[in-house]
C-alpha positions in Angstrom: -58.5 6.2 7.5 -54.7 6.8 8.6 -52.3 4.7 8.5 -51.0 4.1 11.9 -47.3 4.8 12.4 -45.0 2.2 11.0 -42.7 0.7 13.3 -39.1 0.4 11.9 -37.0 -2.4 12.8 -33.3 -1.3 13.5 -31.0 -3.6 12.6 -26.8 -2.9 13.5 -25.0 -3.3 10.7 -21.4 -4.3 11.4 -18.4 -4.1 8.5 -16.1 -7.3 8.9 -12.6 -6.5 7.2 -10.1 -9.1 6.5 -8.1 -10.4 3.7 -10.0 -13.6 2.5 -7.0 -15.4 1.8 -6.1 -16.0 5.1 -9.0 -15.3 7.1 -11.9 -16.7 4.9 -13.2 -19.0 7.2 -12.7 -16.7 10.4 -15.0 -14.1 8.6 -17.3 -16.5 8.2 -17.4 -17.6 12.0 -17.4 -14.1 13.0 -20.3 -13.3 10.4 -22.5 -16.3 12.4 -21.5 -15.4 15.6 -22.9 -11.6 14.6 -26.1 -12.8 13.1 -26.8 -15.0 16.4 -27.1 -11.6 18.3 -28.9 -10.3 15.3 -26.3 -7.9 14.0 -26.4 -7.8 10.3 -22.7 -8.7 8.6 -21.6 -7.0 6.0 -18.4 -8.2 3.9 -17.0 -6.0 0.5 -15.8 -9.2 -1.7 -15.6 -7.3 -5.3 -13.7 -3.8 -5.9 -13.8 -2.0 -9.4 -10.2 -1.1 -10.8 -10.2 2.6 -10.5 -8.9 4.0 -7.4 -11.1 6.7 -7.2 -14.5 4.6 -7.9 -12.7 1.9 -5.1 -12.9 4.7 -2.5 -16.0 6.1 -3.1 -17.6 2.5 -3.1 -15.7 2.0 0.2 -16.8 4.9 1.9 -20.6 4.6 0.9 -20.6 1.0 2.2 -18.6 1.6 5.6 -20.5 5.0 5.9 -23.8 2.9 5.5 -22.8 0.6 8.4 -22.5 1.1 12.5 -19.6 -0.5 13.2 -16.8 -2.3 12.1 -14.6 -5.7 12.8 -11.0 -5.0 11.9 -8.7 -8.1 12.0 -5.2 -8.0 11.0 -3.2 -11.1 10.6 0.2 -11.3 9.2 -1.0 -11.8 5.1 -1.1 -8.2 3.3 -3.6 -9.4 0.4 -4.5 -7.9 -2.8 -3.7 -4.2 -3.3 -5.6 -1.6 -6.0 -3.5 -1.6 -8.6 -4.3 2.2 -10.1 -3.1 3.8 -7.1 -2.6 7.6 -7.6 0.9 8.4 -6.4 0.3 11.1 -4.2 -1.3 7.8 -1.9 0.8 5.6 0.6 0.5 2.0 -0.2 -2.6 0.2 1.3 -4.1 -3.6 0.5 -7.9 -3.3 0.2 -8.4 -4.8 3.9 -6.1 -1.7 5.4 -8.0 1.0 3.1 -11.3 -0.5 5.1 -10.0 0.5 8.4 -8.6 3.6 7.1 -11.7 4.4 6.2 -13.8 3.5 9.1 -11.2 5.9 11.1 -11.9 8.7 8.8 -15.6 8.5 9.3 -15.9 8.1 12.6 -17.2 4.8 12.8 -16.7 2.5 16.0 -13.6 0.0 15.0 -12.8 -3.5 17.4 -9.7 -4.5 16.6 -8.4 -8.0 16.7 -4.2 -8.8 15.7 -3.7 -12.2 15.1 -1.1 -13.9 17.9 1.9 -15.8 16.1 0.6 -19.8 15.8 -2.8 -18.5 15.5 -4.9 -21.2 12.9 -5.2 -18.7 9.7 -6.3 -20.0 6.5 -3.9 -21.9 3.9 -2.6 -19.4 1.6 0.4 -17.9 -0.9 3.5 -16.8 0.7 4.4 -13.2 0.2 7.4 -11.1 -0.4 9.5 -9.2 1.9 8.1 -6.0 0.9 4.3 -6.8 1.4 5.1 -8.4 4.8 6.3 -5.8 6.0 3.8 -3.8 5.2 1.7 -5.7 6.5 4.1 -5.7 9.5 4.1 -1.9 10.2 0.1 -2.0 9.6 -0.1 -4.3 12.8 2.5 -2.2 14.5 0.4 0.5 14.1 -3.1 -0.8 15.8 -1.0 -1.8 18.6 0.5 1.4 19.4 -2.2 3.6 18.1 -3.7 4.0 21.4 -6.9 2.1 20.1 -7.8 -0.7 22.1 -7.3 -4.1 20.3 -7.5 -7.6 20.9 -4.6 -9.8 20.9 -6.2 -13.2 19.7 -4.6 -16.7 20.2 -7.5 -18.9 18.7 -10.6 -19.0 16.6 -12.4 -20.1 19.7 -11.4 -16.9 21.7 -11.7 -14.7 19.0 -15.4 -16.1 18.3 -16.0 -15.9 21.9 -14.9 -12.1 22.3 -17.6 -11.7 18.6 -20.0 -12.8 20.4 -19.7 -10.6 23.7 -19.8 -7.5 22.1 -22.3 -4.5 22.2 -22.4 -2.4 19.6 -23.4 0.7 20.8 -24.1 3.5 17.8 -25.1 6.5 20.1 -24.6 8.9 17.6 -27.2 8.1 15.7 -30.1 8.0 18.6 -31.9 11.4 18.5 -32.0 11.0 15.0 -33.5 7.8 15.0 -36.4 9.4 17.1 -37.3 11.9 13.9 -36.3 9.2 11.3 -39.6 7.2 11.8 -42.3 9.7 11.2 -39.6 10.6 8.3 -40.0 7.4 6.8 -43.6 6.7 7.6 -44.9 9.5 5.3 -42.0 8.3 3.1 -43.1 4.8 2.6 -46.0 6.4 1.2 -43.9 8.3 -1.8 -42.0 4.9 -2.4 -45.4 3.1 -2.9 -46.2 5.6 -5.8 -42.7 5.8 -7.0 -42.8 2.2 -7.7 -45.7 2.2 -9.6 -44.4 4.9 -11.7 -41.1 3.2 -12.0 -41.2 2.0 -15.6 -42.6 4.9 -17.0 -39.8 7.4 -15.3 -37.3 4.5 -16.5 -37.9 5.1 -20.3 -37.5 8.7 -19.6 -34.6 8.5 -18.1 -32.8 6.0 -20.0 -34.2 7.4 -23.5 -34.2 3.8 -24.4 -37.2 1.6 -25.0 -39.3 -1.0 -23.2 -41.1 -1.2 -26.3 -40.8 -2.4 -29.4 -42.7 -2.9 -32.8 -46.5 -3.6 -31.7 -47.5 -6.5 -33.5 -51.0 -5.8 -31.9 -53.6 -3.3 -32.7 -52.7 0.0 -30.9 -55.8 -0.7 -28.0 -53.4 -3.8 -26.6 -56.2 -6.2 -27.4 -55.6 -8.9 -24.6 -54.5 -12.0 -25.4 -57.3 -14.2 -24.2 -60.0 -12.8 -26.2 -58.0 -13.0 -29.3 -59.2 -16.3 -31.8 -57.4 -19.3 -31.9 -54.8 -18.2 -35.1 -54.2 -14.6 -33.8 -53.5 -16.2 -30.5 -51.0 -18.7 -32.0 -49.3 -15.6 -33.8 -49.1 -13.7 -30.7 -47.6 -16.2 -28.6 -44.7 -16.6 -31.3 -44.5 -12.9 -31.1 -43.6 -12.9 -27.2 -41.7 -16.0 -27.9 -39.8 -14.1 -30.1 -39.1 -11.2 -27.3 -37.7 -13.3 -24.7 -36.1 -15.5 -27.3 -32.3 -13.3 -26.6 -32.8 -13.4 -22.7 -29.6 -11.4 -21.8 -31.3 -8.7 -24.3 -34.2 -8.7 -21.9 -32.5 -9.5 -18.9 -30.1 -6.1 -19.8 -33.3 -4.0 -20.0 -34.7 -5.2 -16.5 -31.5 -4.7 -14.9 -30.5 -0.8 -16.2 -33.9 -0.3 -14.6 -33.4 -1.1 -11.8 -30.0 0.4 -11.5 -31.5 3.3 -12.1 -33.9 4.1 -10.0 -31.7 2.7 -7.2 -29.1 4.9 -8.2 -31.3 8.0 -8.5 -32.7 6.9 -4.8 -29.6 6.4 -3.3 -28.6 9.9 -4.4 -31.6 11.7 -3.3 -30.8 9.9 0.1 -27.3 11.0 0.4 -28.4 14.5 -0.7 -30.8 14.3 2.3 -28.2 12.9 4.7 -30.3 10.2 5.4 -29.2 7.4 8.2 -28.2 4.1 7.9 -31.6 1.9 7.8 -32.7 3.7 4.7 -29.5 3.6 2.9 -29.2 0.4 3.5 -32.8 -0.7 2.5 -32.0 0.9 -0.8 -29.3 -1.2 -1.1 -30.1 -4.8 -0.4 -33.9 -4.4 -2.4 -31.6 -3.3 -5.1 -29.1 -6.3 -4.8 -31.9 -8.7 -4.2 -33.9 -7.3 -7.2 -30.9 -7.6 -9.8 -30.1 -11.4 -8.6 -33.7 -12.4 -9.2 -33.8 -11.2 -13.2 -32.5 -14.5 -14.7 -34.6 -16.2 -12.3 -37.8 -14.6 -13.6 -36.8 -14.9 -17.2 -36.1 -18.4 -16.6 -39.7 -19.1 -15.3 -41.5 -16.9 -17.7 -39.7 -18.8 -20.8 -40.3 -21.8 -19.2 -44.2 -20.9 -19.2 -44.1 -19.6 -22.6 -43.4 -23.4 -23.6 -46.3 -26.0 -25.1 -49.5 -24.7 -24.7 -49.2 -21.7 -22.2 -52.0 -20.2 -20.1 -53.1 -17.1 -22.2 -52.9 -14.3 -19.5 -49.8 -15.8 -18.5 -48.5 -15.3 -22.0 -50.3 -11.6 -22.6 -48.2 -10.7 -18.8 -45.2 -11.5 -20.3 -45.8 -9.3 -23.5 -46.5 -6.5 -21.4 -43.5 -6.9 -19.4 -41.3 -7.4 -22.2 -42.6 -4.0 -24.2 -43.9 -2.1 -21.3 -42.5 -3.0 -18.2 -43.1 -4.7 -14.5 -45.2 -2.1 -13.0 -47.6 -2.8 -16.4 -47.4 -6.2 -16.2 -48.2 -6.6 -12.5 -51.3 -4.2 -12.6 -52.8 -6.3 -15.8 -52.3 -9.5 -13.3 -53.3 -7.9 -10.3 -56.6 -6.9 -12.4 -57.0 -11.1 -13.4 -56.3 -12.2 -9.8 -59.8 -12.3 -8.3 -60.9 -14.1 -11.4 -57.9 -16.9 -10.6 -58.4 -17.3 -7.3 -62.1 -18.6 -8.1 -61.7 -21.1 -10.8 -58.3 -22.3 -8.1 -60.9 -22.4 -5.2 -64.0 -24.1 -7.4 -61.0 -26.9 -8.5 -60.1 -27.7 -4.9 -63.6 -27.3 -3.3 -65.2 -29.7 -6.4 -61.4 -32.1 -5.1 -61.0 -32.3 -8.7 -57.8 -34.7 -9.6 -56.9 -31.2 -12.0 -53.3 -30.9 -10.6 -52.2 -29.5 -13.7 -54.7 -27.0 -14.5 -54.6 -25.9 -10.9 -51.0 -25.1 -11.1 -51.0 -23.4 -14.4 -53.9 -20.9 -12.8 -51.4 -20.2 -9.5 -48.9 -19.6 -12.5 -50.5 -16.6 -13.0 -49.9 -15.3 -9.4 -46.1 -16.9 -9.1 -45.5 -14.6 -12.3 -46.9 -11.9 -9.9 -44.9 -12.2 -6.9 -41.8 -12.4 -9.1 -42.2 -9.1 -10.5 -43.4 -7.3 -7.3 -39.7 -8.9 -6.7 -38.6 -7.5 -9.5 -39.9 -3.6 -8.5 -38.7 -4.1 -4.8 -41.6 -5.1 -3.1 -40.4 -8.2 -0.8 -43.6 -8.1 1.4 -45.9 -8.4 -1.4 -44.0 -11.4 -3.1 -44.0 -13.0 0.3 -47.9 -12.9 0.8 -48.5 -14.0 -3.2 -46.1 -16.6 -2.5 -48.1 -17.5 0.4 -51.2 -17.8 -1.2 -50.2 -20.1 -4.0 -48.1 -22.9 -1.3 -51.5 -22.5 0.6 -53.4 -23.9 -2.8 -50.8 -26.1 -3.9 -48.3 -27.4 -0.7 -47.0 -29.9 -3.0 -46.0 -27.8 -5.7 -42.1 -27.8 -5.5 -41.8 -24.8 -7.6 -43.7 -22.6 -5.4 -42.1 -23.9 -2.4 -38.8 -23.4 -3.7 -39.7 -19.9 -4.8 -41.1 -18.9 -1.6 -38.3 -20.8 0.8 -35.7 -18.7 -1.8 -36.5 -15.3 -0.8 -37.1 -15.8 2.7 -33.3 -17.4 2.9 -32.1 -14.2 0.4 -34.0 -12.0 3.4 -31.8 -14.3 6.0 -35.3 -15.4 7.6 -33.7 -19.0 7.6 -35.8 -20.9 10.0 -38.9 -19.9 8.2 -37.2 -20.7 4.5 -36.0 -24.1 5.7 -39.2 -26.4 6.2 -40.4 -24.4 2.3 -36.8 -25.8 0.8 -36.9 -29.1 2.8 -40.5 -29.4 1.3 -39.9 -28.4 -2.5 -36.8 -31.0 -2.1 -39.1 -33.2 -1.2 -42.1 -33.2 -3.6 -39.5 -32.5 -6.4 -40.0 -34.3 -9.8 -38.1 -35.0 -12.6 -33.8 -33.9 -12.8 -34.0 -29.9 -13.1 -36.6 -29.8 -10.0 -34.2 -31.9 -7.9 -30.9 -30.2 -9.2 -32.1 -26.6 -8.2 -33.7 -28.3 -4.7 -30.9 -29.6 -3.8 -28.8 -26.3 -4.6 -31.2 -24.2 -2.5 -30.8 -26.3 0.4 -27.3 -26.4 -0.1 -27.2 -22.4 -0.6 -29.3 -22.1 3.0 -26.8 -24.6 4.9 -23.7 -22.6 3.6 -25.6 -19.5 4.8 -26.1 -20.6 8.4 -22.1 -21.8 8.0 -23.2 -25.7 8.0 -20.5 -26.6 5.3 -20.9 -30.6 6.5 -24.3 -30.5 5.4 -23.9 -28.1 2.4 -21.5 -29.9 0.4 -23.3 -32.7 -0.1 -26.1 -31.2 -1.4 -24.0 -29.2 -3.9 -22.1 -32.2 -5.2 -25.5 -33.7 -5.7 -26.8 -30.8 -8.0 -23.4 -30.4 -9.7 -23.9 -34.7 -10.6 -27.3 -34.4 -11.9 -26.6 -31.0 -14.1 -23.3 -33.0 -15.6 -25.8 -35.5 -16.6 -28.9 -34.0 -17.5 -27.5 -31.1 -19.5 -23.3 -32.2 -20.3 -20.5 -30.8 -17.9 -20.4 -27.5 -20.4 -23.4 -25.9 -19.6 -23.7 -23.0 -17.9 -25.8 -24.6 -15.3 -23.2 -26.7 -14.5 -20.7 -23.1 -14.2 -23.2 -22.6 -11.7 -23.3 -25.5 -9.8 -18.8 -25.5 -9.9 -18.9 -22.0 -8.3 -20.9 -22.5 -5.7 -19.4 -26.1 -4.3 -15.4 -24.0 -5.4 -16.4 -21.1 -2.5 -17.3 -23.7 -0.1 -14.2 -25.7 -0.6 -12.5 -22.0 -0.4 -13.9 -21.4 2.6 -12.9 -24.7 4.3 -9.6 -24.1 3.2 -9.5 -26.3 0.3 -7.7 -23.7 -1.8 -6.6 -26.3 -4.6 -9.6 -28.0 -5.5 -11.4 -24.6 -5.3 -9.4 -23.5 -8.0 -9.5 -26.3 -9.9 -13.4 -26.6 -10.1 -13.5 -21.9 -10.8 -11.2 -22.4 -13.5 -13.4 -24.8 -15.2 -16.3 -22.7 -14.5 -14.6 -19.8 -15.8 -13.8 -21.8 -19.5 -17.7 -23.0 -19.3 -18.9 -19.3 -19.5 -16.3 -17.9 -21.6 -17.3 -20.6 -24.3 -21.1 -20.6 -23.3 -21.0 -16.3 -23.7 -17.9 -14.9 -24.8 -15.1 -13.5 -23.1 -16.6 -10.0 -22.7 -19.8 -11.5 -21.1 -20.9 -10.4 -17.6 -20.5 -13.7 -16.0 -17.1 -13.9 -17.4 -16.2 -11.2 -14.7 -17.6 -12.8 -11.9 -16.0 -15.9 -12.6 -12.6 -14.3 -13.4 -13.2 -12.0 -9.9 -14.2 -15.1 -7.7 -10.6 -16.4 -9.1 -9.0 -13.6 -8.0 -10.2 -14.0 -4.9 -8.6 -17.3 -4.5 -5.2 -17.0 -6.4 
């Protein structure tokens, strides 16, 4: 039978440009007044070094969105600093608009009033200020309309009376949805292919030296001592997790990347650009998470298709690994249903059955499928709605989707029926992550300091949890304005992971760009 069509919801998304410095906070009362008329904000906080790769990233972001917020105050901010010398000067925040302008896009300008409450931040020099100066004097006398803006009430006021109106893309919004309807199809078979195309097109390996016979015997059939040796083997492979975690990611870069292309080849509008984007962003921030879990359930005496999963993850990949579980599901649900129908007292073994199908929805996160996740994740809070794990996992991707008022009562819950000092730390630091997302900073600071005070004690203030924990409680106090102890607390992140990975690591950037930010 058909399908009948898919109805596509059209979210506006709307570029806010500012320089953080000085309008950190602002952005972040304009991005809540947006997302009460449910716009969708969209801020560029990182930019690579090269010139060229800084436009280009500029351009396929602002292209990608249907509007944008333009507020200029009286602070230049940071500047690329590989700028060819055929270009005029520009901060990062004045390339934005310049770049909306070129592209067409729809640009509401706001200039700052003298007195008006900015942020806290560095004096400049003469010659930035007055760059910054004739910037301004250009939006004034451009023949744009702008906004003269006194205060942060007015200015959030004017936010939130605006209609973005994007009529340019209407009659080809009509065509887009039977586009994407026999689309979605193609993307449900291109996922399952993904791993396989991925070790073509990387011509590196998901797998390694079978210690197995060449027929994958599965794990659970296996005697007790070959058992025991093949658990140490896929201890083994996720023993070097930033190996694995490396793998996971170039996969899913690439098939983003090669989708992405393809769309810009096809001209193809906003929604679907965007899509690519955020199950992209989404996917790559979930990798430690999963490899976290998946160690963690590789530990004592592990649940043997649990274990056999995660060997096929680690040597053939996701889409493997979730059709193996997907194929021991039925089976799992049963023995879960005959525990709770017999109201056996057998907590534990309960739990490490719905392992099985947490394992699932984090790789179906893992291969872009949001929807799917959500509905395993449904199904094991259903079984176990005191399991804090599997309310903190399903209450986490709702908030990443911003579908906060159905994540909160999941993260109130797992904070709740949390046990023992990691469960709390990471309750309380998803609670706090959700409050700072709907801008409640009063309510979200606790909460951080909280998780910060347990990780100090449960694993010693150098642990790269702890790195964590500083970061996130240092851009709060950056964005209320706290710009001292903000860079206190990133600069003792920054030595944790330098120490904890070396000073070539991944993280190390983040850190060190986060600093940037601030200084």
């Amino acid at each position: 039978m058909a399908n009948s069509p898919h109805q596509i919801r059209r979210d506006t998304r709307v570029f806010i440009s500012c320089v953080s410095r000085e309008l950190g906070t602002v952005r972040q009362l304009i991005k809540k007044g947006l997302e009460d008329n449910d716009y969708h904000a969209v801020v560029q906080e990182s930019f690579p070094p090269d010139y060229r790769q800084l436009v280009e990233k500029l351009e396929e972001r602002i292209r990608s969105c249907d509007a944008m917020i333009h507020i200029a105050g009286h602070c230049y901010g940071a500047e690329p600093k590989q700028r060819p010398d055929n270009q005029p000067r520009r901060s990062y925040t004045q390339l934005e608009y310049d770049i909306a302008v070129k592209l067409g896009k729809p640009v509401y300008v706001f200039v700052t009033a003298d007195g008006f409450p900015s942020d806290q931040c560095p004096s400049e020099d003469d010659e930035r200020r007055q760059l910054q100066a004739g910037h301004r004097q250009r939006l004034t006398s451009s023949g744009i309309d702008y906004n003269p803006t006194r205060s942060r009430e007015e200015l959030a006021q004017k936010i939130r009376s605006l209609q973005f109106k994007v009529e340019s893309l209407q009659s080809e919004l009509v065509s887009v949805d039977q586009k994407l309807t026999t689309g979605s199809r193609k993307l449900a078979y291109w996922l399952a292919g993904l791993a396989v195309l991925a070790l073509v097109s990387l011509g590196i390996g998901w797998y390694v030296i079978r210690q197995l016979d060449t027929h994958g015997e599965k794990l659970a059939t296996l005697p007790g001592e070959a058992a025991s040796a093949t658990l140490a083997h896929v201890q083994e492979l996720f023993s070097d997790p930033d190996v694995l975690s490396g793998k996971i990611k170039s996969f899913i870069r690439q098939r983003a990347d090669e989708e992405l292309a393809k769309a810009r080849d096809q001209k193809a509008n906003w929604q679907q650009v965007d899509e690519i984007h955020k199950r992209r962003d989404q996917a790559l921030e979930n990798v430690e998470d999963l490899i976290a879990n998946i160690r963690d359930g590789l530990t004592g005496d592990p649940d043997p298709i649990f274990t056999e999963a995660a060997r096929i993850l680690a040597e053939e990949g996701p889409a493997e690994a979730i059709e193996y579980l997907e194929s021991k599901r039925p089976d799992t649900l049963k023995e879960v249903d005959k525990i709770i129908e017999s109201q056996s007292q057998a907590e534990e073994k309960k739990r490490e059955l719905l392992g099985r199908i947490l394992m699932e929805a984090d790789l179906h996160k893992t291969n872009l499928a949001w929807n799917k996740a959500l509905e395993l994740y449904k199904i094991v809070v259903d079984r176990a709605p005191k399991w804090s794990q599997a309310l903190g996992e399903y209450g986490r991707l709702l908030r990443q989707l911003a579908r906060y008022s159905e994540a909160r009562p999941l993260l109130e819950a797992a904070e709740e029926f949390a046990s023992g000092n990691a469960e709390i730390s990471l309750a309380a630091n998803d609670l706090g992550l959700l409050e700072n997302d709907e801008a409640n900073w009063d309510a979200a600071e606790p909460l951080y300091r909280r998780a910060l005070a347990i990780d100090e004690q449960s694993y010693g203030a150098e642990h790269p949890y702890v790195a964590i924990r500083l970061n996130n409680l240092a851009l709060l106090l950056y964005a209320t304005n706290r710009l001292a102890e903000a860079e206190l607390l990133l600069r003792r992140a920054l030595a944790i992971v330098e120490q904890s990975y070396g000073a070539e690591h991944p993280n190390v950037a983040r850190e060190l760009n986060n600093l940037a930010g601030l200084i």
